[in-house]
KOLPALO-747353 format. One record per residue (C-alpha): x, y, z; residue in one letter. Coordinates in pm, 1 decimal. Each point is the difference from the previous one (the first is absolute). Layout:
+----------+----------+----------+--------+
:        X :        Y :        Z : residu :
+----------+----------+----------+--------+
:        X :        Y :        Z :      A :
...
+----------+----------+----------+--------+
***
This chain:
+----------+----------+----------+--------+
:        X :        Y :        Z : residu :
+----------+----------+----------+--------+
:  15569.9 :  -9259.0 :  -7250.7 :      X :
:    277.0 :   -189.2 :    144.1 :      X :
:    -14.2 :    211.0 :    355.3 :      X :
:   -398.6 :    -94.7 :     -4.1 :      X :
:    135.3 :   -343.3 :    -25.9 :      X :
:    205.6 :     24.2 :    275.8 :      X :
:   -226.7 :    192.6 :    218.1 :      X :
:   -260.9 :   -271.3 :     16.7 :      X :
:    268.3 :   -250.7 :    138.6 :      X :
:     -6.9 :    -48.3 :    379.1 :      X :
:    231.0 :    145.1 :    223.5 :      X :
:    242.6 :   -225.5 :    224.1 :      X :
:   -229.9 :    142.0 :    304.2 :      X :
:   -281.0 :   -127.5 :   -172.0 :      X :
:    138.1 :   -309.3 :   -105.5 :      X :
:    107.5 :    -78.6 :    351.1 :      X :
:   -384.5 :     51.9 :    102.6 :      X :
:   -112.8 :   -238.0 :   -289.4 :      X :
:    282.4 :   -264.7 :    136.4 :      X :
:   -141.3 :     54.3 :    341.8 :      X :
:   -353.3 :     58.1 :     35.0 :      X :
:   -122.0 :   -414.1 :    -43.6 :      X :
:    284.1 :    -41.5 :    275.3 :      X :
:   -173.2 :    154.9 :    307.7 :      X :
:    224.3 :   -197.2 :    241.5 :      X :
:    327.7 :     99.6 :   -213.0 :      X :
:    252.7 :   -141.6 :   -235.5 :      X :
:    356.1 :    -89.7 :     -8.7 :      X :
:    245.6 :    265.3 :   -149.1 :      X :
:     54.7 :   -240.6 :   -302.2 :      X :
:   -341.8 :    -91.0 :    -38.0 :      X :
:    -58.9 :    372.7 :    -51.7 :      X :
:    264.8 :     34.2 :   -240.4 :      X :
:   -135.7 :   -361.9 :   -214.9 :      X :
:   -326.2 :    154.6 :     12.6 :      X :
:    109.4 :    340.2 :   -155.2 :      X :
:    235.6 :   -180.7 :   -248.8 :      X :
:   -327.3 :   -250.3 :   -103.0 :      X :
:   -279.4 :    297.9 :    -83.0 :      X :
:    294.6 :    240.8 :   -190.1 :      X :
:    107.7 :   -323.6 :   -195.4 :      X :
:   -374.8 :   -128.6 :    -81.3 :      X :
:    -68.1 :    367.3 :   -165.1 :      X :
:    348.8 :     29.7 :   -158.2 :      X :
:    156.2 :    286.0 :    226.7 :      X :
:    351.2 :     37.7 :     12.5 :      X :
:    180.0 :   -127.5 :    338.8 :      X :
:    212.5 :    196.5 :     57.9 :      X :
:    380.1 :   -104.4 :    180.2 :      X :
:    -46.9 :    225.6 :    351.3 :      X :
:   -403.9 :    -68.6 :    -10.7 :      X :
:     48.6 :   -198.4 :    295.2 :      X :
:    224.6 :    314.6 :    190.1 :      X :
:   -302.4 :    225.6 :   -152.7 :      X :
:   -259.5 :   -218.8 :    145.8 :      X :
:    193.0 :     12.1 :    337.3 :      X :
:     35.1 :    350.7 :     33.2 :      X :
:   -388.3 :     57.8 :   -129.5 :      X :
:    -82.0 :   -259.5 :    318.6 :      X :
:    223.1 :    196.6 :    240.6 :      X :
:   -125.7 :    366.2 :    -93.6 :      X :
:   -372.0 :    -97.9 :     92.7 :      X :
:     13.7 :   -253.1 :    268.0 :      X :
:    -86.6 :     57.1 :    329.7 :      X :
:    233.0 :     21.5 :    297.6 :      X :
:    360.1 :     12.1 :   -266.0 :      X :
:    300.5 :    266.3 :     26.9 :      X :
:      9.3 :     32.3 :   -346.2 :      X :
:   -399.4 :     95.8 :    -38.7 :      X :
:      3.0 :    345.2 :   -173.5 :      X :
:   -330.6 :     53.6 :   -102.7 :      X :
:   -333.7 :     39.5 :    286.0 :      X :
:   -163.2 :   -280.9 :   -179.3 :      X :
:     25.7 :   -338.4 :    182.9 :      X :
:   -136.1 :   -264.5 :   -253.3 :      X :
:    240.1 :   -325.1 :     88.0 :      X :
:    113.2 :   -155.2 :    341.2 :      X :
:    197.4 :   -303.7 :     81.2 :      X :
:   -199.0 :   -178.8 :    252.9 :      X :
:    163.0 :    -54.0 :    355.1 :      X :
:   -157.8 :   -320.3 :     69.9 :      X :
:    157.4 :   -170.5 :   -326.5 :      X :
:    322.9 :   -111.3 :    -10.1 :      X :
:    266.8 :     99.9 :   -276.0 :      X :
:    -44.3 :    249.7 :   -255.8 :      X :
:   -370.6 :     46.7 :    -94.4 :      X :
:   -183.0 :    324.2 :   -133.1 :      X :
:   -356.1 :     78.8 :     10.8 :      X :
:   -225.4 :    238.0 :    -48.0 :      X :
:    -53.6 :    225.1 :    283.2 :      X :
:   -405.9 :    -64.7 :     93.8 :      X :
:    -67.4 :    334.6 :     64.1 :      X :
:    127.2 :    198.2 :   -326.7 :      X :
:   -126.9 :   -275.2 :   -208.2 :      X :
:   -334.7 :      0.6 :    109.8 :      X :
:    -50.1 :    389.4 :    -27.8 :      X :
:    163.6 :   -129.3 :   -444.9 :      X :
:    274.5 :    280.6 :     18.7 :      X :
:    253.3 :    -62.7 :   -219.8 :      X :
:    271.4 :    269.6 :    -72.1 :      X :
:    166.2 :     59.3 :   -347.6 :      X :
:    346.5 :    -91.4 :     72.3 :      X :
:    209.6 :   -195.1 :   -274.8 :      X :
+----------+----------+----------+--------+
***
């Protein structure tokens, strides 16, 4: 029962989608990271200490145009005509609602 449990939690991918997707223009890094922290805390899920380096890397394997991008998938950008760091979703993949199982 308790892997049930823990298979009906979202992933970090899809976390990052649910932090994203009312942000079509993008948000600051640390907005990301509030937003995450806000919907784990409002339904009691642990925070972990290196959720923010786990949120990172889940950012940097699917977004478009990064070094570190391992996976085919391209779900996340950071816009070139805002300044700083922002993340977004990439327009294309999110349309077409693919969403990869990566934790």
């Amino acid at each position: 029962m308790h892997q049930d449990r823990r298979a009906s939690r979202p992933t970090i991918v899809e976390e990052l989608v649910a932090a994203l997707a009312p942000h079509p223009g993008g948000l600051r890094r640390w907005s990301v990271m509030r937003a995450i922290r806000k919907s784990r805390e409002a339904v009691s899920r642990e925070i972990p200490l290196k959720l923010e380096a786990d949120v990172e890397r889940a950012f940097r394997q699917f977004c478009r145009d990064d070094g570190m991008r391992a996976s085919g998938t391209a779900l996340f950008c950071r816009p070139a005509e805002k300044a700083g760091e922002v993340w977004a979703l990439d327009a294309r993949t999110a349309s077409a609602g693919e969403t990869p199982s990566a934790e």
